[in-house]
C-alpha atoms as one frame of an Amber mdcrd trajectory, in Angstrom:
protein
  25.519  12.526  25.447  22.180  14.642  25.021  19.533  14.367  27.611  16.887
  12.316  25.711  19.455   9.850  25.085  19.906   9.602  29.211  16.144   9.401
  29.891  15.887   6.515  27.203  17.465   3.846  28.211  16.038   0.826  26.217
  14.232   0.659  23.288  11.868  -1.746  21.651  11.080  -1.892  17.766   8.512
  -3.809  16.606   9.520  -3.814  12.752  12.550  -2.557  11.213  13.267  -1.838
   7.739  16.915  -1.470   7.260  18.182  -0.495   3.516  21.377  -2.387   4.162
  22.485  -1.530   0.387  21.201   0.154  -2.710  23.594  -2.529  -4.920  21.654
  -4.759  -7.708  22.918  -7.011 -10.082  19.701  -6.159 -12.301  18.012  -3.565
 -13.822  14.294  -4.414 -13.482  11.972  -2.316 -15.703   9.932  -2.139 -12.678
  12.004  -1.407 -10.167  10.999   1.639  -8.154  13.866   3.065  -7.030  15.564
   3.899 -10.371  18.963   3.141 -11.104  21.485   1.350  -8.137  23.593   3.350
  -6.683  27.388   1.748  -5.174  26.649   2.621  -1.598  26.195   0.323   1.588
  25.112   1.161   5.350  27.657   2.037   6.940  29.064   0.689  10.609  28.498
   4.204  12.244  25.261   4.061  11.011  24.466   0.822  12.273  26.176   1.563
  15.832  24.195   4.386  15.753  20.727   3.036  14.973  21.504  -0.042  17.250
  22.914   2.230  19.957  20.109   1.816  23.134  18.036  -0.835  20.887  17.124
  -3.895  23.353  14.357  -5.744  21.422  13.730  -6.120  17.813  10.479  -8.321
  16.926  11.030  -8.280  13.139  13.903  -7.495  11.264  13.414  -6.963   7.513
  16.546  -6.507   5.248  16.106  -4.494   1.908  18.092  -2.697  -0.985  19.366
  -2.901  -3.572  19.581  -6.392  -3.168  20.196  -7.097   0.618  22.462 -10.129
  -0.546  25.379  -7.850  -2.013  26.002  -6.629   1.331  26.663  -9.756   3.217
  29.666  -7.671   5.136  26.988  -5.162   6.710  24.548  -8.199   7.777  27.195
  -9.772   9.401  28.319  -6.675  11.278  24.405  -5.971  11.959  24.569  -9.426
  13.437  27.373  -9.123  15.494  26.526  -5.851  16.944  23.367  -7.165  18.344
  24.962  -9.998  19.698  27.240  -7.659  21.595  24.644  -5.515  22.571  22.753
  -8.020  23.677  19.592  -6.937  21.960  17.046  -9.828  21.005  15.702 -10.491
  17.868  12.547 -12.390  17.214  12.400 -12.837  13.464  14.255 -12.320  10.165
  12.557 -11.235   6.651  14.742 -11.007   3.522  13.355  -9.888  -0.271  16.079
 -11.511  -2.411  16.013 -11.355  -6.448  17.988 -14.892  -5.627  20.884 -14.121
  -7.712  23.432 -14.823  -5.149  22.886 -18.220  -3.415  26.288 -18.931  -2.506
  27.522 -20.473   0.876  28.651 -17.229   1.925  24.827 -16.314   2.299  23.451
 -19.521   3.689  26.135 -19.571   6.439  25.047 -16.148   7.404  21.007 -17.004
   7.929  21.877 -19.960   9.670  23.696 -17.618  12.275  20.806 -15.428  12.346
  19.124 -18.829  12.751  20.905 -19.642  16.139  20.736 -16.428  17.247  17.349
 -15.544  17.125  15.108 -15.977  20.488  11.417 -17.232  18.725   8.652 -15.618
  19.979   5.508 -16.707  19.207   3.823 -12.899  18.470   5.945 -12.515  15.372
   4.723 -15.432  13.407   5.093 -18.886  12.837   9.106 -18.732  11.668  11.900
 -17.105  12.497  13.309 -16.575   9.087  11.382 -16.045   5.452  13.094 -15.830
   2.765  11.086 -14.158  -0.375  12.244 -14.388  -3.999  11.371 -12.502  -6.291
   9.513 -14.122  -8.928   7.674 -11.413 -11.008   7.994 -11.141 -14.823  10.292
  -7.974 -14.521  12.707  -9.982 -12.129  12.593 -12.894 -14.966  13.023 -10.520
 -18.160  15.752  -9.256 -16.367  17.733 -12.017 -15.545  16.676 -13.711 -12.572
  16.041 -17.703 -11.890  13.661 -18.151  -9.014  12.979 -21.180  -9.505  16.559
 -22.420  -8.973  17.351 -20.335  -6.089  13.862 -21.491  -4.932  14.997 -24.827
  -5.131  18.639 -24.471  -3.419  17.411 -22.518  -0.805  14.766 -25.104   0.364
  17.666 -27.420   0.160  19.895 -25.854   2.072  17.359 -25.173   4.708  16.104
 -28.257   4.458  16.397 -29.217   8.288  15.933 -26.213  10.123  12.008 -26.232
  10.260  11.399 -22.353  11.442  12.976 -21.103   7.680  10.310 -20.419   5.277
  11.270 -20.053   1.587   8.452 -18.699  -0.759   8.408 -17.257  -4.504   6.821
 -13.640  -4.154   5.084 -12.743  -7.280   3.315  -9.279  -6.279   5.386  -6.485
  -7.914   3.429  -8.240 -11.441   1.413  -5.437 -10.436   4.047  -2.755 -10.317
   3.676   0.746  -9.122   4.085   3.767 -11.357   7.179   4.725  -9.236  10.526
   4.958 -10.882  11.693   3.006 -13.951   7.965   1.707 -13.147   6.358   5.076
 -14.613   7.150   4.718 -17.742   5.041   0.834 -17.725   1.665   0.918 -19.577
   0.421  -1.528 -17.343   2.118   0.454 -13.774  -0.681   1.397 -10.814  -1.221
   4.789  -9.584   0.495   4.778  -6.167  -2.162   6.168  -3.412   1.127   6.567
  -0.657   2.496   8.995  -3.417  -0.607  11.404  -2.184  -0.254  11.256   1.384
   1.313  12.848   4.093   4.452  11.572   5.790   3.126   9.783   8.358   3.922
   9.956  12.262   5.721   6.970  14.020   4.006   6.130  17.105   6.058   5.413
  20.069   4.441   4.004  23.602   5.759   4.833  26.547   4.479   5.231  30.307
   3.641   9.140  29.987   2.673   8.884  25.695  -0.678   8.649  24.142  -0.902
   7.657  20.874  -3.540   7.078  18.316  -2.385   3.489  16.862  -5.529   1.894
  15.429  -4.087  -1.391  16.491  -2.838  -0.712  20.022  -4.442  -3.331  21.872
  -1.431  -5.724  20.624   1.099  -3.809  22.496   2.251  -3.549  25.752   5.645
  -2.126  27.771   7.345  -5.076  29.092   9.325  -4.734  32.021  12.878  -2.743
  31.491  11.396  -1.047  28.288  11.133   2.512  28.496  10.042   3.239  24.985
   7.998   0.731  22.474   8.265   1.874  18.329   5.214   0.350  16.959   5.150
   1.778  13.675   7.184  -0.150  11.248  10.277   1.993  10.653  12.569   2.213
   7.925  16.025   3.884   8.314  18.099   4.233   4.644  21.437   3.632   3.615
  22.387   7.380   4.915  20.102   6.910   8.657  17.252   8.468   7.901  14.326
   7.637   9.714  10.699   7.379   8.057   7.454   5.433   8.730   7.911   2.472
   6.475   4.525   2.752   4.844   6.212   5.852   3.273   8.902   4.379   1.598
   7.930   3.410  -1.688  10.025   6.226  -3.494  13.046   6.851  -5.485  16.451
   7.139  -3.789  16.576  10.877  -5.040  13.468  11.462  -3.218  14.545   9.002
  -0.052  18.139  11.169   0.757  15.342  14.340   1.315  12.920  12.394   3.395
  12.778  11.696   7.184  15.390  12.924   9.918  19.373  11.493  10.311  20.576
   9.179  12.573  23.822  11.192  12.184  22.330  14.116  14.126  20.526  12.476
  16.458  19.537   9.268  18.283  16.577   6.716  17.348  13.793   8.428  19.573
  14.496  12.197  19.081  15.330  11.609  15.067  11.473  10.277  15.150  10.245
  12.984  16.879  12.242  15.149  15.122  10.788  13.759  11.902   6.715  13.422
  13.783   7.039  17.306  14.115   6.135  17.623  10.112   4.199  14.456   9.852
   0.819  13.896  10.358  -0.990  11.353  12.321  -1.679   7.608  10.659  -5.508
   7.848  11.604  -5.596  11.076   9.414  -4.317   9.904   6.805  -6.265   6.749
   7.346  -9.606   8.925   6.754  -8.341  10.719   3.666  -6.949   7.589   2.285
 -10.320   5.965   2.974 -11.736   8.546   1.134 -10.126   8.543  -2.136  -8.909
   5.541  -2.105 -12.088   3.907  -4.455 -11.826   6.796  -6.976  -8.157   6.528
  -7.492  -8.661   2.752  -7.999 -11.490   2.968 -10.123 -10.528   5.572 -12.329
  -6.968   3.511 -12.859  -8.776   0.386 -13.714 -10.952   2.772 -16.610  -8.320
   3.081 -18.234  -6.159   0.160 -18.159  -9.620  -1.550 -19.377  -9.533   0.960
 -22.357  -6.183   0.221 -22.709  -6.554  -4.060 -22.522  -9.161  -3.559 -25.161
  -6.929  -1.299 -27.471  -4.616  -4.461 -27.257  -2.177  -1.723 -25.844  -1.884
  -4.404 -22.213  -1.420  -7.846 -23.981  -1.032 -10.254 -21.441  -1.423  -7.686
 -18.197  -4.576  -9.003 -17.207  -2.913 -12.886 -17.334  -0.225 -11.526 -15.187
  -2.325 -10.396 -12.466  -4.536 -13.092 -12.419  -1.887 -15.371 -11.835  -0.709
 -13.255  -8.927  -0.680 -15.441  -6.091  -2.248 -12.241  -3.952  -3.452 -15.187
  -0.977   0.382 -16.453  -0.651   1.786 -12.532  -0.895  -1.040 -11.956   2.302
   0.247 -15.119   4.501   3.629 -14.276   3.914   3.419 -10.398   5.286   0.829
 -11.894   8.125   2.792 -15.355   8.686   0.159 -15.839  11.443  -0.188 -12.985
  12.995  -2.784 -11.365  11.795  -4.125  -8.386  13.432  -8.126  -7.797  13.756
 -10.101  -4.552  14.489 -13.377  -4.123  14.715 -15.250  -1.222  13.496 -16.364
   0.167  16.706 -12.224   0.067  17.647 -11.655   1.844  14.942 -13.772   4.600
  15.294 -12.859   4.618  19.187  -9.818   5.506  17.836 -10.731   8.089  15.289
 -12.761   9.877  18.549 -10.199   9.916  20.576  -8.315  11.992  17.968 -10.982
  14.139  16.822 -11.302  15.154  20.727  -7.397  16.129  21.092  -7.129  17.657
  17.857 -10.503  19.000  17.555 -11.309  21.221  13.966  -7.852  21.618  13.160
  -7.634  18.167  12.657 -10.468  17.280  10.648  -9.867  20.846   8.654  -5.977
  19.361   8.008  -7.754  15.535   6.890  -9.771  17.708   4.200  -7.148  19.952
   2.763  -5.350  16.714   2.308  -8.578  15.749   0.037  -8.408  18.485  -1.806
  -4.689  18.642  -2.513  -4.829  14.790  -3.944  -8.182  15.774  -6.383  -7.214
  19.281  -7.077  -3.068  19.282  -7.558  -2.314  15.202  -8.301  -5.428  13.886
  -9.861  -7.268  16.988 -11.765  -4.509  19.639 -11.935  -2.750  20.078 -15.020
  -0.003  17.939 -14.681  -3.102  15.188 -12.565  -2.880  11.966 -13.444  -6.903
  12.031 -14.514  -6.018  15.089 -16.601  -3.694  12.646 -18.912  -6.429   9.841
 -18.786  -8.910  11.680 -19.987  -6.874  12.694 -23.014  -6.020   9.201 -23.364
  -9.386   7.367 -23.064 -10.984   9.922 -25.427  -8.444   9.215 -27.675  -9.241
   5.234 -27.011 -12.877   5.799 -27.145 -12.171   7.345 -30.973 -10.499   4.022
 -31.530 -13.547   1.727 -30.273 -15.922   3.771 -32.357 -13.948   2.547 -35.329
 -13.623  -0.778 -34.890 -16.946  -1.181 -33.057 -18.476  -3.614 -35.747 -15.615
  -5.979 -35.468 -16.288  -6.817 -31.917 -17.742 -10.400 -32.027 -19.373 -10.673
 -28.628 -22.724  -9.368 -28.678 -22.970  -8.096 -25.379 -19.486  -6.704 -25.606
 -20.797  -4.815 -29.115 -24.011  -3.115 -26.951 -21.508  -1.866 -24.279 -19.368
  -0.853 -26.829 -21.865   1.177 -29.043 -22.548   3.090 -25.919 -18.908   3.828
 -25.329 -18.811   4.346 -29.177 -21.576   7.145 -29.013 -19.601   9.285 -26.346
 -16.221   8.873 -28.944 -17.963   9.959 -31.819 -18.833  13.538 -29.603 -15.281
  13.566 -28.414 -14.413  13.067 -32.351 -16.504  15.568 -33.751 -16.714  18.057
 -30.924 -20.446  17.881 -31.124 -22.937  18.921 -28.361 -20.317  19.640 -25.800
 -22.750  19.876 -23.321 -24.637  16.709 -23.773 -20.561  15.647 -23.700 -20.223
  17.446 -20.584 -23.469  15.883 -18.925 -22.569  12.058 -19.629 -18.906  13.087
 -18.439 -19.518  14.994 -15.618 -18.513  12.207 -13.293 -15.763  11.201 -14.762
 -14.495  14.342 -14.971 -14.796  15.035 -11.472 -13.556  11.326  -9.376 -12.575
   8.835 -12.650 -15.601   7.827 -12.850 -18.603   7.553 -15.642 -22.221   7.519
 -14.394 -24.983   7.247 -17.190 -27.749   7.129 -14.976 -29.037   9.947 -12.894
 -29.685   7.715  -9.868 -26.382   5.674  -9.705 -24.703   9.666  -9.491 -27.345
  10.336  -6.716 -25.815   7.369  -4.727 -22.356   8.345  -5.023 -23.712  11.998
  -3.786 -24.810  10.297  -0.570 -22.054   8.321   0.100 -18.597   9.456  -1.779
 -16.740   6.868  -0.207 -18.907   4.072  -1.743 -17.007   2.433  -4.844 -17.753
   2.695  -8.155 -19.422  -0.863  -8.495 -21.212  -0.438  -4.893 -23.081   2.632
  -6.116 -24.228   1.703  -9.691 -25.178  -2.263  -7.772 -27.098  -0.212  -4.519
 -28.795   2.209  -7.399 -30.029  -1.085  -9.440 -30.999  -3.124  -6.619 -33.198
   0.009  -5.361 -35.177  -0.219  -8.259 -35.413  -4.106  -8.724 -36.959  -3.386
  -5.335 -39.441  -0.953  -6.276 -40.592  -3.442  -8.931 -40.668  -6.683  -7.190
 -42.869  -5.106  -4.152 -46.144  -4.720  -6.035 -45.375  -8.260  -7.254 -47.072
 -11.520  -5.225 -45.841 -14.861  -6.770 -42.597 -17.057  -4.873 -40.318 -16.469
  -7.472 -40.724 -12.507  -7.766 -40.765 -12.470  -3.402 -37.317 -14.309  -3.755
 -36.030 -11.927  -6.675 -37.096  -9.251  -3.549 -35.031 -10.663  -1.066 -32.105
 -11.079  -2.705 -31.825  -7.170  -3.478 -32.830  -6.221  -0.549 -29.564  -8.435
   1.074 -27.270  -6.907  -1.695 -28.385  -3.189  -0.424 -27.886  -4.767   3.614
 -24.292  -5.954   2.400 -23.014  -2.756   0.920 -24.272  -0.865   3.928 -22.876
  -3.054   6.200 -19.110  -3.502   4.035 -19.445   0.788   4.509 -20.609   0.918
   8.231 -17.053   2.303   9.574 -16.001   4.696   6.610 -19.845   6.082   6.811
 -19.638   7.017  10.380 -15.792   8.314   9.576 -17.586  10.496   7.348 -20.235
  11.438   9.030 -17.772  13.168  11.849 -15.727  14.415   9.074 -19.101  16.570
   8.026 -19.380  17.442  11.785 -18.343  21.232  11.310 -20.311  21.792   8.655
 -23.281  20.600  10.330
């Protein structure tokens, strides 16, 4: 028995993620984890992941479909029971192909066993189906397991069941990349991230921290939501949206070592989550924005028919309750950027110099390298704008044929390889963050404030001028015209006011 294991005695998790399987009965065109694999968690894993556990506050099963491994839920079940280790809630993400008896029996004995606690939520089980268009197309009737499950479940108040429609917006991870329609993945450019553990002697740099506390007996508290594979390896959660192939070479085994020193075996290489929370911040409105350029080139190609439904219909409000379930956490601004001080203070310019070179490596290797993802967009969009010029006239709209002969205009100089320059000048933007800017001033915003969106700048860039004209201008109506830019310019500072200051003390050095 090694020495950490003696000094920790009892552990608390707030949220597990346990890959109990990597079994499916389908092959979803989205799925993004690639092809199933015949492989469950085995009991030594368990034993050893459950080994000085004494609290779990949420539980979350995944796969592979978690159903096709009823065996290893049971035994999960039975080992905390003799253990003695509580458990607050129970999540399970089902495709809802197997709603036998078998299954119900089992959640109704996680039912009983479960000790509610109001800090986890409103229930102590949800059960999520799957009800996307991939899950459909490949087979699956959520509406019918819907139906039986609320049935079943029908007296035991604390069980929600809920269609989950949010993976209509796939990922391009996996089977996913090949979709027309798939979203760039930000995690994909991040760090591994740390996972925080409190105890009496830590400090930690968890943004939400004010929700937790050591309860008596507990020597160590895992706040991070953790996710431990089919093999025992132990990652931050928020990290594990990849491939298996790419799962069996991330994070540290169980097999090796026990829960705490396998995380900080694995926080040795990882970096801290408020890092990553500043670079994310920082690129996260160009990645966006430049994905949403071209999937509108691509709707108006007719190359997305019936995307855009899709998403609207995406019940985004229901996917948000469900994850929260009525405990939603709240941070203000200046918490926030208490936080990001206390870090910049312990880590000092190494830090902020690690937070940058993070920057770089997302614009420089994934988004404008060779192999970048805005590297093949451009390609593609020029080819769409080509397209647009020649079908320009048959655009019915008449606002949508102005925008269009603009758009048309740049084509024709991608077409005919015609004032390259003048090419390179409307472009410049784009070519840089995803982004096209075809007025000086809207750039000159985005200059001052890079993590502004797209739509913020060009609006704060217009409203400045409106401004300018209304001011020399006396009657009611042009006075009201006045006020309402000048609150659109107060809103967009204000919706900035954290990431601003985050980037003003990421310019510190430089200073």
């Amino acid at each position: 028995m090694s020495e950490s294991f003696i000094k920790t005695e009892k552990i608390a998790i707030d949220h597990l993620l346990v890959e109990i399987t990597r079994k499916c009965q389908l092959r979803c065109a989205h799925c993004l984890r690639g092809d199933a694999q015949n492989i469950n968690m085995s009991p030594k894993i368990i034993d050893k992941l459950l080994e000085s556990v004494c609290v779990i506050g949420t539980l979350l099963f995944t796969g592979g479909e978690p159903t096709m491994n009823l065996e290893g839920m049971r035994y999960f079940l039975e080992k905390m029971k003799a253990n003695n280790i509580a458990l607050h809630k129970l999540r399970l993400i089902t495709n809802g192909c197997d709603i036998s008896e078998e299954t119900s029996t089992l959640i109704k004995e996680y039912y009983d066993y479960i000790t509610y606690n109001q800090e986890y939520g409103n229930h102590k089980i949800i059960i999520s189906i799957s009800s996307d268009i991939y899950h459909r197309q490949s087979g699956g009737n959520p509406e019918k397991a819907y139906d039986i499950y609320k049935s079943v479940f029908s007296e035991y108040p604390l069980v929600e069941i809920a269609l989950y429609d949010i993976s209509s917006i796939p990922l391009a991870i996996g089977r996913a990349e090949s979709l027309e329609e798939a979203n760039a993945n930000i995690e994909a450019y991040m760090p591994f991230k740390k996972i925080e553990v409190m105890s009496k002697n830590s400090h930690h740099y968890c943004v939400v921290r004010k929700y937790y506390r050591l309860e008596d007996g507990i020597d160590e508290l895992i706040m991070c939501p953790t996710y431990v594979s089919v093999y025992g390896r132990v990652f931050h959660a928020e990290d594990s949206q990849m491939e298996f192939e790419q799962e069996d070479n991330t994070g540290v085994s169980l097999e090796c070592e026990n829960l705490i020193d396998a995380i900080k075996e694995h926080n040795r290489d990882a970096e801290y989550c408020v890092a990553c929370m500043l670079a994310k911040q920082l690129v996260k409105d160009t990645l966006l924005d430049g994905d949403i350029i071209v999937k509108w080139f691509k709707f108006i190609n007719r190359k997305l028919n019936g995307y855009s439904e899709r998403v609207r219909a995406v019940d985004v409000d229901n996917f948000n309750n469900l994850a929260e379930d009525g405990t939603k956490y709240s941070i203000s601004d200046d918490e926030a950027i208490a936080v990001v001080k206390e870090w910049y203070d312990d880590v000092g310019e190494d830090g902020v110099l690690r937070v940058k070179k993070i920057i770089n490596e997302v614009f420089e290797k994934h988004l404008l390298g060779e192999e970048g993802i805005y590297q093949r967009q451009k390609a593609e969009v020029a080819e769409m704008l080509v397209n647009l010029a020649k079908t320009a006239n048959t655009i019915e709209a008449p606002q949508a044929r102005g925008f269009i002969k603009i758009i048309a205009q740049l084509a024709n100089i991608v077409e005919r390889g015609e004032n390259e320059e003048h090419f390179k000048k409307e472009k410049r933007y784009f070519d840089k963050h995803g982004e096209i800017f075809l007025k000086e001033d809207e750039e000159m915003v985005r200059g001052q404030h890079p993590q502004w969106s797209h739509k913020d700048c060009v609006r704060y860039a217009n409203s400045e001028k409106w401004i300018k004209y209304y001011s020399g201008r006396a009657s009611n109506e042009d006075k009201i015209q006045l006020i309402r830019h000048q609150m659109i310019l107060e809103d967009i500072r204000k919706k900035y006011k954290a990431s601003d200051t985050i980037n003003a003390m990421l310019n510190i050095q430089e200073k």
